[in-house]
C-alpha positions as CSV (number, residue, x, y, z in Angstrom):
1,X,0.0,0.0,0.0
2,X,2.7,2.1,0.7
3,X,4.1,2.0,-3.1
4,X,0.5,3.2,-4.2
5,X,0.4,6.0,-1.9
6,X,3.6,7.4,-3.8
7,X,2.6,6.5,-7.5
8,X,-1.1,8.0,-6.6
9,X,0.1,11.7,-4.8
10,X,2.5,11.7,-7.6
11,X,0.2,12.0,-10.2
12,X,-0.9,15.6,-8.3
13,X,2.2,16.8,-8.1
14,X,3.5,16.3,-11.4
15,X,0.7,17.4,-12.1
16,X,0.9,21.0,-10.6
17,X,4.6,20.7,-11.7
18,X,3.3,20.6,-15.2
19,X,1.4,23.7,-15.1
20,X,4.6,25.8,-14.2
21,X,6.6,24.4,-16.7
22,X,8.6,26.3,-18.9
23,X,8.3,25.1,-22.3
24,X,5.9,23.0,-24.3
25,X,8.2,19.7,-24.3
26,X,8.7,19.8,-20.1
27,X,5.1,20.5,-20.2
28,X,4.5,17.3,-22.0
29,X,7.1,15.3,-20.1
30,X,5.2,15.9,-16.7
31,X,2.3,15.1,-18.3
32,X,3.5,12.0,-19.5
33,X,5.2,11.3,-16.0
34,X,1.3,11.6,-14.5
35,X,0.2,9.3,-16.6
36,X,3.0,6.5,-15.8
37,X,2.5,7.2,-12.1
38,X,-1.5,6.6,-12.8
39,X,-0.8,4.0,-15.2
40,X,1.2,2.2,-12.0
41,X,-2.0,3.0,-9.1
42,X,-4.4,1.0,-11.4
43,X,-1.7,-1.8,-11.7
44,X,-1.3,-1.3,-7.2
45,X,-5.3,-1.1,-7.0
46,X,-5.4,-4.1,-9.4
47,X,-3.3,-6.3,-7.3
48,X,-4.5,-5.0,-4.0
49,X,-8.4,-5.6,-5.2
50,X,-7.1,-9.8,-5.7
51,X,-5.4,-9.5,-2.4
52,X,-8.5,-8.0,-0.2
53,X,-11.5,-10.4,-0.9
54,X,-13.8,-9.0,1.9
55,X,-16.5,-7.3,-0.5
56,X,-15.9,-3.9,1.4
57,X,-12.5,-3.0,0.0
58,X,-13.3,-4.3,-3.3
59,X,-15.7,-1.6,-3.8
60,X,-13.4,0.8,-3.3
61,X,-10.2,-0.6,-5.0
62,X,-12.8,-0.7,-8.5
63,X,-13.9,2.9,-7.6
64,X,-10.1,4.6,-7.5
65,X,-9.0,2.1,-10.3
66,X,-12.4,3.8,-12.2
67,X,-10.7,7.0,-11.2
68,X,-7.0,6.5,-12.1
69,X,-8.4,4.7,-15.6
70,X,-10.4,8.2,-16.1
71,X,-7.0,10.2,-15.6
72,X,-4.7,8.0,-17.8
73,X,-7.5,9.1,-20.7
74,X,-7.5,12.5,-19.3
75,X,-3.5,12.7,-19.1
76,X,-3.3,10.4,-22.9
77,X,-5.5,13.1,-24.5
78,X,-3.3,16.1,-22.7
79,X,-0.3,14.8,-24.1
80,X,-1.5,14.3,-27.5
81,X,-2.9,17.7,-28.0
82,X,0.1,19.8,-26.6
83,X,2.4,17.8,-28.8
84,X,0.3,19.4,-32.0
């Protein structure tokens, strides 16, 4: 758990890092960087959802996996369009 606590509060601060950047390529490498760290917190909530079988985690391990799935599109479709 403690691995997807770092991968998942990384995604935020790259993130925020990526909104001061100073060109259009760091811009798009921080981007990309959120979207690994997301990529990795749906792997963690993956594995952590086979580990827990009692029904009340596994609702939440498919809700934030929902969640980090949503930003990898979100961070994909960012990355895309600044490199245009």
């Amino acid at each position: 758990m403690l691995q997807l606590s770092r991968c998942a509060t990384s995604i935020g601060a790259n993130y925020e890092e990526a909104q001061g950047a100073v060109s259009k390529r760091d811009f798009s490498h921080k981007i990309g960087i959120s979207y690994r760290e997301a990529r990795e917190s749906v792997y963690w909530l993956r594995t952590l959802y086979e580990l827990y079988t009692d029904e009340k985690y596994q609702v939440d391990f498919e809700k934030f996996k929902a969640e980090a799935i949503e930003l990898k599109k979100i961070f994909t479709s960012v990355k895309i369009s600044s490199n245009k």
